[in-house]
Backbone of each chain as ProteinMPNN parsed JSONL, in Angstrom:
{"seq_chain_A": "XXXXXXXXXXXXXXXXXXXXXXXXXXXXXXXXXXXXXXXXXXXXXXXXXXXXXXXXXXXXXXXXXXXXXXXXXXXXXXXXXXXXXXXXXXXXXXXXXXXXXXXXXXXXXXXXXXXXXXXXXXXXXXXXXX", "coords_chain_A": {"N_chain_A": [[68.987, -7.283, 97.255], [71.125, -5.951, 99.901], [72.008, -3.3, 101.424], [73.915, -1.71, 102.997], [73.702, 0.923, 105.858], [75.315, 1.37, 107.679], [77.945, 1.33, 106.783], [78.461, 2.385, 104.783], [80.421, 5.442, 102.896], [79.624, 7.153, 101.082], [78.66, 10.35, 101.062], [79.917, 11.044, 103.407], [81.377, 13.143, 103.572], [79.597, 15.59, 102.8], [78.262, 15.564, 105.331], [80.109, 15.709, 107.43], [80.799, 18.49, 106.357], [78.917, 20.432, 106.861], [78.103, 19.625, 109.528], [80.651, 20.615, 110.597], [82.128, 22.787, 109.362], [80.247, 24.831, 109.868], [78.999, 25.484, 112.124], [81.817, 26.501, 112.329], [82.017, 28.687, 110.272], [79.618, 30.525, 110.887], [79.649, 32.144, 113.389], [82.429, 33.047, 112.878], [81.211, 34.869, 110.47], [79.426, 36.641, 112.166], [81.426, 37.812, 113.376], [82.979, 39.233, 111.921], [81.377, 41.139, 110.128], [80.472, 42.468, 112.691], [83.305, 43.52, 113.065], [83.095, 45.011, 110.721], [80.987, 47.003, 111.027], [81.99, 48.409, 113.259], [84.753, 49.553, 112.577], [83.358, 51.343, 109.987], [81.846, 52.935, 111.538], [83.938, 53.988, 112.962], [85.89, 55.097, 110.832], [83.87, 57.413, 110.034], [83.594, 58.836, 112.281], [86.083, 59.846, 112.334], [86.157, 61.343, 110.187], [84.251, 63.826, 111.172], [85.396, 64.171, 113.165], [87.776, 65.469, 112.623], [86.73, 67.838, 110.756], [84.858, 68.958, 112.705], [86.852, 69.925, 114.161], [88.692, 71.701, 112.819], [86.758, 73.338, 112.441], [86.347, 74.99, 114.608], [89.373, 75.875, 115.499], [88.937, 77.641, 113.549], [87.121, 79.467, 114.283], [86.943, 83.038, 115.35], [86.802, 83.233, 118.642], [86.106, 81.606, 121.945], [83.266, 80.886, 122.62], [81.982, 81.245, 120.088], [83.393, 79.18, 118.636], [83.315, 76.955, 119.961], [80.797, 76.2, 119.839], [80.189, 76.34, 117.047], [81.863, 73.863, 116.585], [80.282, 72.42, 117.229], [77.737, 72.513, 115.854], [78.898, 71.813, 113.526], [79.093, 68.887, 114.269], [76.377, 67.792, 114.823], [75.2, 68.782, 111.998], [76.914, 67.481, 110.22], [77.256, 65.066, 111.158], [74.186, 63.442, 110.757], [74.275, 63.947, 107.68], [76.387, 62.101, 107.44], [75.508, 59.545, 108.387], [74.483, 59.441, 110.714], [71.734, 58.798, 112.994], [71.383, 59.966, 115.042], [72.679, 62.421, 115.603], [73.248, 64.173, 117.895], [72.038, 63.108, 120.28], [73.26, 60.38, 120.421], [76.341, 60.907, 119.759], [79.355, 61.332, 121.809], [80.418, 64.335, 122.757], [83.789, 65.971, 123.458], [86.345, 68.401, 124.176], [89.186, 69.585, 124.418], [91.79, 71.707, 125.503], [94.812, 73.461, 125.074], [95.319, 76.194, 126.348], [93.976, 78.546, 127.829], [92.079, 81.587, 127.078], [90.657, 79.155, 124.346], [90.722, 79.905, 121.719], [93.694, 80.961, 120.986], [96.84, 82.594, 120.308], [98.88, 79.315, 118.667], [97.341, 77.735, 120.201], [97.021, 74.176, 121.135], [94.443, 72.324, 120.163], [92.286, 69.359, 120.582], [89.743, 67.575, 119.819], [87.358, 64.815, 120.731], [85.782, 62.228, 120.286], [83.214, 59.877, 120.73], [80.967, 56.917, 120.53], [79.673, 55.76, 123.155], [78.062, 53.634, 123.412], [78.416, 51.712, 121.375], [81.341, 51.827, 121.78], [83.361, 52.833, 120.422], [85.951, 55.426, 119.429], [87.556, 58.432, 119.025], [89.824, 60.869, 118.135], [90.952, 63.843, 117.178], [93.372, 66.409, 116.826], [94.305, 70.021, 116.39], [96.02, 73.152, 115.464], [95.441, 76.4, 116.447], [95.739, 79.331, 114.911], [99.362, 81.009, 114.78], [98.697, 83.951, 114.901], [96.808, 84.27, 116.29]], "CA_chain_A": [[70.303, -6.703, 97.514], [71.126, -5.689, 100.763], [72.414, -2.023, 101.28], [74.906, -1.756, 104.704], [74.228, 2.436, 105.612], [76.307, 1.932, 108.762], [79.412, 1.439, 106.557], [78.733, 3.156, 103.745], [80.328, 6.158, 103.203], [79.429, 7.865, 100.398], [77.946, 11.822, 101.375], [80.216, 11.467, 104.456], [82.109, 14.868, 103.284], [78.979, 16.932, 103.215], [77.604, 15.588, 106.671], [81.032, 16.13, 108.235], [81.363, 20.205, 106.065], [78.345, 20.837, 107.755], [78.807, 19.632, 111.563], [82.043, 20.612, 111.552], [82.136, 24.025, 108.863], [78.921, 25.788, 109.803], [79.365, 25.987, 113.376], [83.111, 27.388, 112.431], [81.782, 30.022, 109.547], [78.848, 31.692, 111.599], [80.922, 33.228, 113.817], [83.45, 34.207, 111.76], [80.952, 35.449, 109.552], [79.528, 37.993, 112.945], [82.707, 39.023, 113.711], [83.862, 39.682, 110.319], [80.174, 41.427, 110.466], [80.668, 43.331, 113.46], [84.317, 44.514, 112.637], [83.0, 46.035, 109.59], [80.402, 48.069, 111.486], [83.205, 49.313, 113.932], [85.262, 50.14, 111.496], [82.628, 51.868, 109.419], [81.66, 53.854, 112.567], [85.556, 54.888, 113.478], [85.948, 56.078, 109.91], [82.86, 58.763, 109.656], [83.415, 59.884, 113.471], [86.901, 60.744, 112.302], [85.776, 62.713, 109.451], [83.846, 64.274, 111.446], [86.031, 64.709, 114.439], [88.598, 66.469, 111.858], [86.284, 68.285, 110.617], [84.648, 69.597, 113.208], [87.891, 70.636, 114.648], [89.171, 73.011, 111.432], [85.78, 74.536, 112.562], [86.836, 75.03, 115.919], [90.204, 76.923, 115.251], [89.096, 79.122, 112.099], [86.497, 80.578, 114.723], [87.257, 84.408, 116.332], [86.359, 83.246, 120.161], [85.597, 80.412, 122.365], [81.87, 80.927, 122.435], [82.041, 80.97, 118.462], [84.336, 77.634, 118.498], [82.393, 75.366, 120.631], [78.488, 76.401, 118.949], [80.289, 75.949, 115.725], [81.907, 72.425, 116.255], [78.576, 71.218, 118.041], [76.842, 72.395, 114.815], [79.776, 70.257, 112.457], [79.303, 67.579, 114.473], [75.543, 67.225, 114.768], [74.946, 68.119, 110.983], [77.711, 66.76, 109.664], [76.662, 63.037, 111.931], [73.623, 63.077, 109.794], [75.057, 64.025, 106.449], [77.319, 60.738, 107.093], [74.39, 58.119, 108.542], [74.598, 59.021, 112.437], [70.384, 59.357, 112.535], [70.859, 60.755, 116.356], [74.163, 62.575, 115.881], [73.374, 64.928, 119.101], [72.368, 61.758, 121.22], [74.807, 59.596, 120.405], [77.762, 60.879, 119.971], [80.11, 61.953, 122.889], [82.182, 65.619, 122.293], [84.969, 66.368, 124.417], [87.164, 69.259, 123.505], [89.982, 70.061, 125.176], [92.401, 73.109, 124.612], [96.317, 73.301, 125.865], [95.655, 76.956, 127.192], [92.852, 79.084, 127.888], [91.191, 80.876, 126.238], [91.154, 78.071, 123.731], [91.454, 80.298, 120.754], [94.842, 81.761, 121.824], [98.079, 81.967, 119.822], [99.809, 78.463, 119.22], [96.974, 76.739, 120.843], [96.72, 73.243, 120.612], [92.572, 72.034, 120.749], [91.985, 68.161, 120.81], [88.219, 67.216, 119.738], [87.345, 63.546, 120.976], [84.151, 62.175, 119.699], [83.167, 59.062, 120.893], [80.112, 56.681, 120.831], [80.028, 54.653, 123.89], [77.289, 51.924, 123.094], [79.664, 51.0, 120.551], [82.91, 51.216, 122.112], [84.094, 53.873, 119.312], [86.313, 56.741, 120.54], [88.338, 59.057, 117.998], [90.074, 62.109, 118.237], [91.783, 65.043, 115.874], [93.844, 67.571, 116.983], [94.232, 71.011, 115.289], [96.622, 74.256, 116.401], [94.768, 77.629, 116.67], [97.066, 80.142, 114.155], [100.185, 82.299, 115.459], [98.227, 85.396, 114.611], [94.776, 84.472, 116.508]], "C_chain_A": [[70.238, -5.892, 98.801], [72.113, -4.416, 101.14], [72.501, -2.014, 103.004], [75.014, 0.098, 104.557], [75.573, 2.426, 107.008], [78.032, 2.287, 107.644], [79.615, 1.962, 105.099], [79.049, 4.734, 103.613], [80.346, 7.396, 102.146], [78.369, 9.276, 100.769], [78.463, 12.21, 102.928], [80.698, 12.721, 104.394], [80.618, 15.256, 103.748], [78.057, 16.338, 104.315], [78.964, 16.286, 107.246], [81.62, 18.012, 107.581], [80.094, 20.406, 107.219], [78.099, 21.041, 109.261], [79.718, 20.487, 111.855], [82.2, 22.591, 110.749], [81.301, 25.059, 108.929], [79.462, 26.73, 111.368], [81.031, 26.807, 113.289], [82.629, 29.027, 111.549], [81.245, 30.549, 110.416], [79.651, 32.538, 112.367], [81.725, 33.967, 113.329], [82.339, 35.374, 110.853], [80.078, 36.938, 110.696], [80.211, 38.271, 112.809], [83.286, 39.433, 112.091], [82.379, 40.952, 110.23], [80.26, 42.958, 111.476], [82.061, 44.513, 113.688], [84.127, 45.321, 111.888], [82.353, 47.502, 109.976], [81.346, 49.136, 112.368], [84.232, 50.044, 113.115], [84.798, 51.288, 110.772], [82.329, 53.205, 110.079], [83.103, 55.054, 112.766], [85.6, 55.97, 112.357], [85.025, 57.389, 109.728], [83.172, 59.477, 110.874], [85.1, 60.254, 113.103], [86.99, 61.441, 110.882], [85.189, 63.72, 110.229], [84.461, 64.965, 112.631], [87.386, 65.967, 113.713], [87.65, 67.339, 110.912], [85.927, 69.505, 111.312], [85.723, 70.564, 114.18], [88.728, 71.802, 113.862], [87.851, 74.105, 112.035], [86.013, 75.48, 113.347], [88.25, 76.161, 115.756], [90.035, 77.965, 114.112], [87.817, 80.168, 113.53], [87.305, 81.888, 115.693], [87.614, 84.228, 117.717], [85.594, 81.832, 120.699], [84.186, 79.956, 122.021], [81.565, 80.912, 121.258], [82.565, 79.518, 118.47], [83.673, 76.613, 118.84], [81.003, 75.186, 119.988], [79.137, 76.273, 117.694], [80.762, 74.511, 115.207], [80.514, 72.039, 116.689], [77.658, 71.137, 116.69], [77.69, 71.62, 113.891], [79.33, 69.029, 112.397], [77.629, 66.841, 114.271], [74.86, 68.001, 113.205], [75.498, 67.756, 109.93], [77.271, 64.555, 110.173], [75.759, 63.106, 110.979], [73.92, 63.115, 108.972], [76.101, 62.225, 106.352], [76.618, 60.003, 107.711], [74.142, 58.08, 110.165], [72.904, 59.718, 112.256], [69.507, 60.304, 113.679], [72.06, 61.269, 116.341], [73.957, 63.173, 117.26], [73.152, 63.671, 120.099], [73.608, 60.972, 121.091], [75.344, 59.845, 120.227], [77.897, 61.967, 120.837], [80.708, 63.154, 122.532], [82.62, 66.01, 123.342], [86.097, 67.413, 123.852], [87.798, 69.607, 124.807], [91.49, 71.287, 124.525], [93.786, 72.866, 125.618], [95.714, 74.571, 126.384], [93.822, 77.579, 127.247], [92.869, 80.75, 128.004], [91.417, 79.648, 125.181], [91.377, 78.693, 122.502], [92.227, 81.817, 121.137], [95.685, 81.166, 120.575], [98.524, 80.708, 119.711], [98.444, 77.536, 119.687], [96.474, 75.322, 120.563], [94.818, 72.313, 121.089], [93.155, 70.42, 120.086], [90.44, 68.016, 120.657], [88.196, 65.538, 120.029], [86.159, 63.493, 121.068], [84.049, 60.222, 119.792], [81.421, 58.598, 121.044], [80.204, 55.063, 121.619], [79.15, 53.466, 124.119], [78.106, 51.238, 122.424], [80.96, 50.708, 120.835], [83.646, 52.267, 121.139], [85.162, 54.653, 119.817], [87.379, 57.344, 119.051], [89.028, 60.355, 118.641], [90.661, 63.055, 117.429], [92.455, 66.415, 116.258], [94.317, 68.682, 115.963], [95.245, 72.16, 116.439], [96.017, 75.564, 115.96], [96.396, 78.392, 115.983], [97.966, 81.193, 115.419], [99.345, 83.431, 115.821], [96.839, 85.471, 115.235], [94.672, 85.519, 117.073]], "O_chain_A": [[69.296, -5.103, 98.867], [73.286, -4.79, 101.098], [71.664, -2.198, 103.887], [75.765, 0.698, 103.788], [76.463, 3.257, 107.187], [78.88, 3.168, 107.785], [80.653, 1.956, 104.438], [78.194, 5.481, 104.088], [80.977, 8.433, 102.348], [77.166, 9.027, 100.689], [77.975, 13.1, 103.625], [80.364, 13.464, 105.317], [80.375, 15.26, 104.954], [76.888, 16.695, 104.164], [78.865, 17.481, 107.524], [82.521, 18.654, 108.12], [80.397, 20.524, 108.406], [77.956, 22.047, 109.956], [79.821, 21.083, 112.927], [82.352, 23.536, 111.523], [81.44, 26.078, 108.252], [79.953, 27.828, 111.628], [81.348, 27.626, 114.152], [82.816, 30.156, 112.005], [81.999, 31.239, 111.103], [80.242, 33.535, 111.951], [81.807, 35.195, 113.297], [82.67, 36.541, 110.643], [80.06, 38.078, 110.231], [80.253, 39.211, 112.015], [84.246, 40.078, 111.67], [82.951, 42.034, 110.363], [80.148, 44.125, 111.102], [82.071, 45.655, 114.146], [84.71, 46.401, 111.985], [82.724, 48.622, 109.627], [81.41, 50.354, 112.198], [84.334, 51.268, 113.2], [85.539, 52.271, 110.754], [82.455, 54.302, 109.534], [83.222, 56.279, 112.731], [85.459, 57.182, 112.518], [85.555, 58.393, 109.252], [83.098, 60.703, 110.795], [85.437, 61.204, 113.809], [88.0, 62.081, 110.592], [85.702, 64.801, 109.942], [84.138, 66.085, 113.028], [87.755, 67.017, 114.24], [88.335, 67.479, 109.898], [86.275, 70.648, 111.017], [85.449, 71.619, 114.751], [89.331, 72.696, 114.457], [87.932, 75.333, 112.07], [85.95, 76.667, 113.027], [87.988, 77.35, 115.939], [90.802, 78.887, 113.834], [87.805, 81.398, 113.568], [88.117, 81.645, 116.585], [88.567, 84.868, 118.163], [84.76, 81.169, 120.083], [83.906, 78.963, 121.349], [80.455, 80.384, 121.191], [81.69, 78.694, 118.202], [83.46, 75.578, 118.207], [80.361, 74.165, 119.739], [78.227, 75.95, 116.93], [80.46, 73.972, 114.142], [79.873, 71.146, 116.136], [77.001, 70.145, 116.375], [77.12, 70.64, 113.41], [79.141, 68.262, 111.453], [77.473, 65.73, 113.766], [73.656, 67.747, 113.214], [74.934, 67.653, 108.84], [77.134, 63.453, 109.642], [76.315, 62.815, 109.92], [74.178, 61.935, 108.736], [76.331, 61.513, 105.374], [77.418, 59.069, 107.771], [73.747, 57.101, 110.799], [72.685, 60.764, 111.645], [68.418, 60.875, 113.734], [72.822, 60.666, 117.096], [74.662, 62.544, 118.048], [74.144, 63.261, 120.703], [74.698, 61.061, 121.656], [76.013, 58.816, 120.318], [77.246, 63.008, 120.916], [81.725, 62.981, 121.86], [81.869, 66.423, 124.225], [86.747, 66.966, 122.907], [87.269, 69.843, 125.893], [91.915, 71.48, 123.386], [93.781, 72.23, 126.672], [95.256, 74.143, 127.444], [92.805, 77.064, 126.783], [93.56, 81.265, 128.883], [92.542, 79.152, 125.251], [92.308, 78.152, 121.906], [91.863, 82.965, 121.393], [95.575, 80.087, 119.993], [98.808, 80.406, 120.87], [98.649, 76.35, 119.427], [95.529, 75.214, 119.78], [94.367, 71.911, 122.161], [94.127, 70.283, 119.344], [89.847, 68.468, 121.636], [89.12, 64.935, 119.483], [85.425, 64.284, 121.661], [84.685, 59.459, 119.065], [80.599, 59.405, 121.479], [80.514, 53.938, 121.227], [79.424, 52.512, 124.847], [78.537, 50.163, 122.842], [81.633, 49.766, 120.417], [84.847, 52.34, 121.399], [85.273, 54.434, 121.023], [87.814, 56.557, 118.21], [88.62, 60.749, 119.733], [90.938, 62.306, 116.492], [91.921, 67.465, 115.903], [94.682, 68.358, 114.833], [95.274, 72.121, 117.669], [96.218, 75.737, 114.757], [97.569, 78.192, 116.299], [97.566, 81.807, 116.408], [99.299, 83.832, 116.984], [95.954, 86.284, 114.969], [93.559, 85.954, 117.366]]}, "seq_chain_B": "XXXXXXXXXXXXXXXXXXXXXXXXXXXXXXXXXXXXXXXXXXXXXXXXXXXXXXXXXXXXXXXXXXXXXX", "coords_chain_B": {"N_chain_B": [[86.013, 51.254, 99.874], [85.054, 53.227, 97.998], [84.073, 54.809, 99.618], [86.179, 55.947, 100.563], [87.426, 57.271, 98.36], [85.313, 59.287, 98.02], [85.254, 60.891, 100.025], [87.464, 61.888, 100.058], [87.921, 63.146, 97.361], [86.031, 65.471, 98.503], [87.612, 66.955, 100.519], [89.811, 67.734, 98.872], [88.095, 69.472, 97.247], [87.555, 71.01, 99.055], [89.934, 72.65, 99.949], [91.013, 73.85, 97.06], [88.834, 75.081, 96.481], [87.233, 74.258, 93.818], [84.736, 73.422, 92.961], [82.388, 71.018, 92.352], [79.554, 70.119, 89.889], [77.401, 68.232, 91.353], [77.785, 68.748, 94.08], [76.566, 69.614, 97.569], [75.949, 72.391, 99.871], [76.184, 73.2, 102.834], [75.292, 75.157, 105.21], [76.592, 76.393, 107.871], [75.972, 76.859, 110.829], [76.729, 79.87, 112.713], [77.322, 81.926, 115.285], [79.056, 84.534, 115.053], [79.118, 86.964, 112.854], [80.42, 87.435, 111.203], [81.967, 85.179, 110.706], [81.613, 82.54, 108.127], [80.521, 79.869, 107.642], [80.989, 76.741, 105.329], [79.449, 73.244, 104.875], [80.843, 70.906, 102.457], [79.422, 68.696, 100.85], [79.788, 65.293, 98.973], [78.953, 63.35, 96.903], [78.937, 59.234, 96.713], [78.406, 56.872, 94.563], [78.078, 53.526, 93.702], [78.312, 50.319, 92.503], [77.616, 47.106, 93.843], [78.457, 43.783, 93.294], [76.801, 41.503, 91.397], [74.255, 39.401, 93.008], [72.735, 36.545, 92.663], [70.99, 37.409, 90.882], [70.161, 40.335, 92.073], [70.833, 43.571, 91.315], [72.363, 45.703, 93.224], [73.105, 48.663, 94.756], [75.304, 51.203, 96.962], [75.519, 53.871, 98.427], [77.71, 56.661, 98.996], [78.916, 59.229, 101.042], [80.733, 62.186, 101.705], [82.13, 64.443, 103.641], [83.472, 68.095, 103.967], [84.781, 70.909, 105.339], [84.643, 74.395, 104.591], [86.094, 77.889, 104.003], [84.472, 81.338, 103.788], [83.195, 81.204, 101.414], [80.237, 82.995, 101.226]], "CA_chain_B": [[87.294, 52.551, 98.671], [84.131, 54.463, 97.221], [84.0, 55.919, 100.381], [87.482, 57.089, 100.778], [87.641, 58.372, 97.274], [84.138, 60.728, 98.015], [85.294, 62.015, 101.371], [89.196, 62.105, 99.226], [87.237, 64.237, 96.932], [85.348, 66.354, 99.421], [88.975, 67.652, 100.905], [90.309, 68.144, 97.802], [87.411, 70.327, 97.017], [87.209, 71.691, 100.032], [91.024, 73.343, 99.387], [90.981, 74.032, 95.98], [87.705, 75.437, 95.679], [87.364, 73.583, 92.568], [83.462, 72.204, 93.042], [81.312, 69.999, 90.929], [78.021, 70.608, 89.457], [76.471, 67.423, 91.725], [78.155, 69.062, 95.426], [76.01, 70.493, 97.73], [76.375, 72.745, 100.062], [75.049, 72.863, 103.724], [75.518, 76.289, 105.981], [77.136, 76.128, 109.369], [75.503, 78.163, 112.28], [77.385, 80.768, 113.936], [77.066, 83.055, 116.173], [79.861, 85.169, 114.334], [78.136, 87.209, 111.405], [81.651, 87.746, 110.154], [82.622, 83.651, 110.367], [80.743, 82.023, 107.127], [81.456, 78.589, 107.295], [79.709, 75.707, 104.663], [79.752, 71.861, 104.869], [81.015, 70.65, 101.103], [79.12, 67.494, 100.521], [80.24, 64.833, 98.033], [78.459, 61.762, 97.255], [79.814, 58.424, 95.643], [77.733, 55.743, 94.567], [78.941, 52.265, 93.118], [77.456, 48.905, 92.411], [77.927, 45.778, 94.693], [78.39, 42.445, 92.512], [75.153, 40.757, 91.191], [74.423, 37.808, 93.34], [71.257, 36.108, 92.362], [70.179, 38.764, 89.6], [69.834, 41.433, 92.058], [71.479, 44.513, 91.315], [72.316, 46.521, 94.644], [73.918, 49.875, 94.825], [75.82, 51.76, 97.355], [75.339, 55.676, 98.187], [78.282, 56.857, 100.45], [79.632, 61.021, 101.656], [82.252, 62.758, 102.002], [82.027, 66.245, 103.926], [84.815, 68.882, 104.355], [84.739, 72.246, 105.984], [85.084, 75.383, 103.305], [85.415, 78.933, 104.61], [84.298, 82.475, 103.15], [82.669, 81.108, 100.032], [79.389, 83.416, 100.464]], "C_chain_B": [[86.299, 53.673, 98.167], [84.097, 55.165, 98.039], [85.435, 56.542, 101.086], [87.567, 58.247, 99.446], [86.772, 59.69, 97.373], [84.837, 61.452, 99.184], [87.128, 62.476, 100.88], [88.711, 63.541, 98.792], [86.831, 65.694, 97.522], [86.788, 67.624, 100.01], [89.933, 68.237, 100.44], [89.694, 69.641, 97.526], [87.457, 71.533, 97.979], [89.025, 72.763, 99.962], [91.152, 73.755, 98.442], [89.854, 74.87, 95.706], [87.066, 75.117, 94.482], [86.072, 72.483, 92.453], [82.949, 71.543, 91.936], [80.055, 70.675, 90.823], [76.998, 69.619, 90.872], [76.971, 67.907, 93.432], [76.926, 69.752, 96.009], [76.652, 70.919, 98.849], [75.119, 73.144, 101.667], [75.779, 74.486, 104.796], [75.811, 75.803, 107.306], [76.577, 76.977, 110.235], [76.468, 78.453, 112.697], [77.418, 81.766, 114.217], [77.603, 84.159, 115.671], [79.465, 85.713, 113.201], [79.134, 87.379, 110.628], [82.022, 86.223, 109.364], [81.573, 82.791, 109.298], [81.565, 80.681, 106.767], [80.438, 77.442, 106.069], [80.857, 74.686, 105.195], [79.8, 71.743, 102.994], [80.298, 69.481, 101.186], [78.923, 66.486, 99.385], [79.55, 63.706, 98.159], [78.591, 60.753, 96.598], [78.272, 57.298, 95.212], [78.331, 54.845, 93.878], [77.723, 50.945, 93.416], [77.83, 47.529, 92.955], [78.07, 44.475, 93.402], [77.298, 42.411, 92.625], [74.985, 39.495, 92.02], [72.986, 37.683, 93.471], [70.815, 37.08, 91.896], [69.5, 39.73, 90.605], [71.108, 42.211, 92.18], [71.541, 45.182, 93.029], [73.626, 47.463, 94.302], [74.012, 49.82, 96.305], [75.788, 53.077, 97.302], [76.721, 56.001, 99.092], [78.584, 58.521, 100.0], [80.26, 61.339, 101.825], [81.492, 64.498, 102.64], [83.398, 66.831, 104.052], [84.182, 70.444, 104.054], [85.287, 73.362, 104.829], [84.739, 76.853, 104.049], [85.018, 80.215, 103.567], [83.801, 82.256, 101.954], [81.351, 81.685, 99.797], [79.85, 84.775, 100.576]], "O_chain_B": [[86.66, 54.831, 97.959], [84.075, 56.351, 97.712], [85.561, 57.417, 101.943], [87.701, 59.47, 99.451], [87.143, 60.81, 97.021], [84.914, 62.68, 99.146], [87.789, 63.338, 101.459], [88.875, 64.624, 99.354], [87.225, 66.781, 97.098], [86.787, 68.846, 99.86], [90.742, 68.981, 100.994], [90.342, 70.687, 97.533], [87.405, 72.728, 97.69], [88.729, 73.958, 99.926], [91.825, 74.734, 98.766], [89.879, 75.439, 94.615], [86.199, 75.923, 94.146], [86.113, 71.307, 92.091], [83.216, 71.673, 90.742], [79.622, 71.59, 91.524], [76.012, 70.177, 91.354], [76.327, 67.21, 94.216], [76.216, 70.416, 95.254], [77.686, 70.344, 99.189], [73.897, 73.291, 101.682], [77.006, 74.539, 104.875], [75.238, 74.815, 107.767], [77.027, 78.119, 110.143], [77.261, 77.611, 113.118], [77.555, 82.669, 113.392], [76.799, 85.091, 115.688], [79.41, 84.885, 112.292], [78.953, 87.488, 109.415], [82.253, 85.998, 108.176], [80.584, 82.355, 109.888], [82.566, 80.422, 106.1], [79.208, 77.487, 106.107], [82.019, 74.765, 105.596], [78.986, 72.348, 102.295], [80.882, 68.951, 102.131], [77.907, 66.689, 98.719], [79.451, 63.075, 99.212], [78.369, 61.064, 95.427], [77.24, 57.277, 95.882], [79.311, 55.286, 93.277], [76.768, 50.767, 94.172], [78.493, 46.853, 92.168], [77.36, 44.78, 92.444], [76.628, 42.955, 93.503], [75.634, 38.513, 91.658], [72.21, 38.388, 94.117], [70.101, 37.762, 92.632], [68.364, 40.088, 90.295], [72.12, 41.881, 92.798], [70.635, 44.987, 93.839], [74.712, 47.17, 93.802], [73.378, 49.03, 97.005], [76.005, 53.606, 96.211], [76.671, 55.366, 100.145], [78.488, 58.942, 98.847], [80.926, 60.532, 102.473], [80.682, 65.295, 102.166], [84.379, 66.109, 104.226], [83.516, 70.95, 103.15], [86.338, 73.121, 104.235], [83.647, 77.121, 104.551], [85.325, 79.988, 102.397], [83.936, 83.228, 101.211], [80.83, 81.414, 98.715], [79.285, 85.673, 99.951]]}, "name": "protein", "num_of_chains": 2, "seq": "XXXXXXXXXXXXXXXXXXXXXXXXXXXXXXXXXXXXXXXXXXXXXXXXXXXXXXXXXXXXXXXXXXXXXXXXXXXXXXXXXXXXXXXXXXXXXXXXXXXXXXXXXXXXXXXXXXXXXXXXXXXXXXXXXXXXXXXXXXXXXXXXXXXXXXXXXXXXXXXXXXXXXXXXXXXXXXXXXXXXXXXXXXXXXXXXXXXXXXXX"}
């Protein structure tokens, strides 16, 4: 009995899932992969960026405000999985007036890690009565 | 979601004053001997599906800022 493979096509499905469905999953399955990590990242640096910013307006005086977010941020980053929070991550604080804890004032913390592409920010207003 | 609900938690706590037995509690440096700040720290854990008979957990954190509590 003489067995024809050119024209037989029984197990053509799972040659043609594989050629054709592998090369489509992998990818998807990085980026689905790599969104999660970004994601993952955004969320803890904006705990941390609101965080460290409540720190920031409950303090007395600038020089109190800034040494007290820096300490939020780098041991709060470990506490949530950052294992170099002072290296890697960016802080940027910016204040509407100056000093920065002034009446009314509005502070901006922006905490970014730029290997990743991350960037966050959390604004907070310094009380009437500072 | 486990880790919204712990760091949910954490903020909750962290207003309320209203801690758990399993929270801990991490001191803030500052310069200020008046300003007494802690870190609240909350921690969730949960269990991933079984795939191929291994079990695998999940640990995740929640922090939030608490003032005057010593």
């Amino acid at each position: 009995m003489k067995i024809n493979l050119w024209h037989d096509q029984r197990g053509s499905a799972s040659v043609e899932f594989v050629l054709l469905a592998i090369p489509l999953f992998i990818p998807l399955f990085l980026y689905m992969n790599a969104f999660s990590e970004v994601s993952d990242d955004q969320e803890r640096l904006r705990t941390l960026a609101r965080e460290s910013v409540r720190a920031f307006v409950n303090s007395a005086n600038d020089e109190t405000a800034f040494e007290v977010a820096r300490s939020v941020v780098s041991e709060g980053g470990q506490i949530l999985g950052f294992e170099n929070s002072d290296s890697e991550i960016q802080t940027d604080i910016s204040c509407s007036t100056r000093p920065c804890i002034s009446p009314d004032s509005r502070v901006v913390i922006t905490l970014s890690i730029p290997a990743r592409k991350v960037r966050v920010s959390a604004i907070e207003y310094v009380t009437p009565w500072a | 979601m486990e880790k919204v609900a712990t760091q949910d938690r954490a903020s909750k706590q962290a207003l309320s004053g209203d801690f758990g037995e399993s929270e801990l509690f991490l001191p803030i440096y500052s310069p200020d001997p008046n300003q007494n700040l802690d870190l609240v720290v909350t921690t969730g854990k949960s269990e991933l599906p079984t795939i191929f008979g291994q079990n695998r957990k999940v640990e995740v954190r929640g922090i939030a800022i608490i003032e005057n509590q010593r």
